[in-house]
N, C-alpha and C positions, 0 to 999 in steps of 0.2 A: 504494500500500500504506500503510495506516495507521499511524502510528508507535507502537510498544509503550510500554504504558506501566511505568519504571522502579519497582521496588519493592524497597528496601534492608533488609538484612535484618543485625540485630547479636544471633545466639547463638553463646554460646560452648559451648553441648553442640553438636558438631560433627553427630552423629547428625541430630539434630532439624535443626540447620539444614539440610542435605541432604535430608530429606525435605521442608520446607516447599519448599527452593529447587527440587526435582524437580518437585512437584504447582503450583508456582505457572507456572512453565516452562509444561507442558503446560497450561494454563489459557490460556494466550499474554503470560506475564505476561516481563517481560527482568529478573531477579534478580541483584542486586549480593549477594552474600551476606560477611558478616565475623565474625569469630572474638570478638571484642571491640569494647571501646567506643572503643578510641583509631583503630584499622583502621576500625572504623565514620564516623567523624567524616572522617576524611580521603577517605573514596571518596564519603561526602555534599559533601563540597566541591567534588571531581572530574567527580560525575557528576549532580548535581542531581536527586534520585529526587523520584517524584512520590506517592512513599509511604514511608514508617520505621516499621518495625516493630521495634520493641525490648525485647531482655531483659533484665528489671529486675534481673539479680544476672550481672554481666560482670567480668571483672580488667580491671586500667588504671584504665578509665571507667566506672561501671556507665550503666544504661539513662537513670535519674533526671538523670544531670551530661549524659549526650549531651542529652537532650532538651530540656534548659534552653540550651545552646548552640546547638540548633537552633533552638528558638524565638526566639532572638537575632538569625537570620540571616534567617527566613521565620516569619511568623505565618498562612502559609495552607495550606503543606506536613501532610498529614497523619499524627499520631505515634500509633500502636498500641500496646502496651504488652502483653507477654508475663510472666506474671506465675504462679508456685507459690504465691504469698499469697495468702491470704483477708480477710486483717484490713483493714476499713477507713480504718487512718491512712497502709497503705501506698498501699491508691487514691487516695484524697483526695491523697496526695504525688506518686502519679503525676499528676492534673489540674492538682495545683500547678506539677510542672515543666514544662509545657504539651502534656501528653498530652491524644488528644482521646474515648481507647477502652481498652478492656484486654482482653485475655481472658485466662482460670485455665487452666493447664497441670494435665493434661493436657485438649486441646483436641481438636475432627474438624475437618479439611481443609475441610470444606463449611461448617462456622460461621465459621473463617476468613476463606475466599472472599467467602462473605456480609457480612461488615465491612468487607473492604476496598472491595467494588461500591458497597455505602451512601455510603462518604467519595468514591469515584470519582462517582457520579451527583450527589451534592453538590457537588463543586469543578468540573463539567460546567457547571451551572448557574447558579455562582458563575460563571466566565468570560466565558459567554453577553452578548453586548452589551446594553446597557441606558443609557437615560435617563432612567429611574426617577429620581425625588426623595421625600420626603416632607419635607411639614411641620410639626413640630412646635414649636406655639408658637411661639417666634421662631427655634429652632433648624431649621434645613435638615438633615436625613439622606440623603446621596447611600450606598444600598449598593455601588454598581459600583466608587466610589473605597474603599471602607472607611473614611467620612468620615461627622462630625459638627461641622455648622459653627454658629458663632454669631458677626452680624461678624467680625471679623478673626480671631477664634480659630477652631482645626483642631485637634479632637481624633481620631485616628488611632485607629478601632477593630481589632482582632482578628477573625478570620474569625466564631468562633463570639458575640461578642460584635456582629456585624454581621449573623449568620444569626439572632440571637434578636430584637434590635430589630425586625427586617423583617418578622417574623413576628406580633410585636408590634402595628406599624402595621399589616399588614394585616388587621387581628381589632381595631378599637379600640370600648373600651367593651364589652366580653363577656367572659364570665368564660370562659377556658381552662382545662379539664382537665389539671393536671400531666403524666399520661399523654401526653396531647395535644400540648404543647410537647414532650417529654422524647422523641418518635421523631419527630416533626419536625426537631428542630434536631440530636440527639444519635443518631438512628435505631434507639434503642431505649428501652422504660419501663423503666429499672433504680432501685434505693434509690439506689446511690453515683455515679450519675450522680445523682439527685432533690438529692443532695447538692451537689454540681459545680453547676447549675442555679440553687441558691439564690444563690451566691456570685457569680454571672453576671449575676442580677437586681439583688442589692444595687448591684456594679459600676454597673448602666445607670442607678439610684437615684440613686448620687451624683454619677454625668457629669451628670443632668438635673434635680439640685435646686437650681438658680438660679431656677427660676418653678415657686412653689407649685401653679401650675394643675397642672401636669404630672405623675403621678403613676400608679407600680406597685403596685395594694391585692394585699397578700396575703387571700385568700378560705380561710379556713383550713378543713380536709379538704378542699379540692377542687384551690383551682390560685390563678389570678393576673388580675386585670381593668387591662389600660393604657386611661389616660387622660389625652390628647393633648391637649385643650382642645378 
């Protein structure tokens, strides 16, 4: 029998979170569910979920502080972010605190599901054995480790900072369609993801501005061309 996959759930409208925790159940899903963010932090300790999905306005802890904690503990754990905001300095906050998705309350069950299977079939993939390497100019990119080496130096990527590089090399010298990367890497074309993305690119910019050759051109209205040497 296959082992369920763990999925932590931190609302503090008790309602909602019962209904999430019934429908994800019956989905075949094994649901840690918590009332807040300090309850939520402690049973992520415990139970190691292999998903978080958090409500960005909880007493104690809100979504924002678990999420930065968690990202402290795991950079590959997937964090969802439940959210009544619209405004975008609150998403852009949530990516900051290392959310890697959101949805706007109120939501349907079935668009839900649908973002959690995307990060599921993603970290599916991610796992999968590989001796993959690429090289870039003198830099070596192993994605399996979440590694960026240059001699003796080891820079320590991020999942999503490890799923856009690879996606990168494997597309070099062609101009990508923002769309294109933005439901590849992120599993959907959104603005405030478009926005999450640029900041992911600069990121890769500056890990690999030791050798001029190397270079991410933004192609403006369209997207982004890498070039590896």
């Amino acid at each position: 029998m296959n082992k369920k996959i763990k999925v932590l759930i931190a609302e503090d409208d008790l309602q909602l979170g019962f209904i999430i925790k019934d429908n994800l159940e019956d989905a075949g899903f094994e649901v840690i569910n918590c009332p807040d963010g300090e309850v939520a932090w402690e049973f992520y300790l415990k139970k190691s979920p292999d998903i978080c999905i958090l409500d960005v306005n909880m007493p104690v802890k809100d979504g924002y502080t678990i999420a930065k904690k968690i990202r402290h503990h795991s950079d590959v754990v997937p964090i969802l972010f439940l959210t009544a905001k619209s405004l975008i300095e609150d998403k852009l906050k949530g990516f900051a605190a290392g959310g890697d998705d959101y949805i706007s309350k109120p939501f349907n069950m079935k668009e839900l599901l649908s973002r959690i299977n995307v990060f599921l079939r993603r970290n599916k993939l991610m796992t999968q054995e590989s001796n993959n390497f690429y090289k870039i100019g003198s830099y070596i990119f192993k994605p399996e480790d979440l590694q960026l080496l240059k001699g003796n130096e080891v820079l320590t990527l991020t999942q999503k900072e490890k799923t856009l590089l690879e996606y990168l090399c494997l597309n070099p010298n062609k101009i990508l369609k923002r769309e294109d990367i933005l439901i590849h890497v992120w599993g959907k074309n959104d603005f405030f993801l478009g926005r999450s993305m640029d900041v992911f690119m600069a990121r890769l910019r500056k890990y690999l501005n030791t050798q001029t050759e190397i270079y991410i051109e933004t192609i403006h209205g369209i997207g982004y061309r890498f070039s590896p040497m």
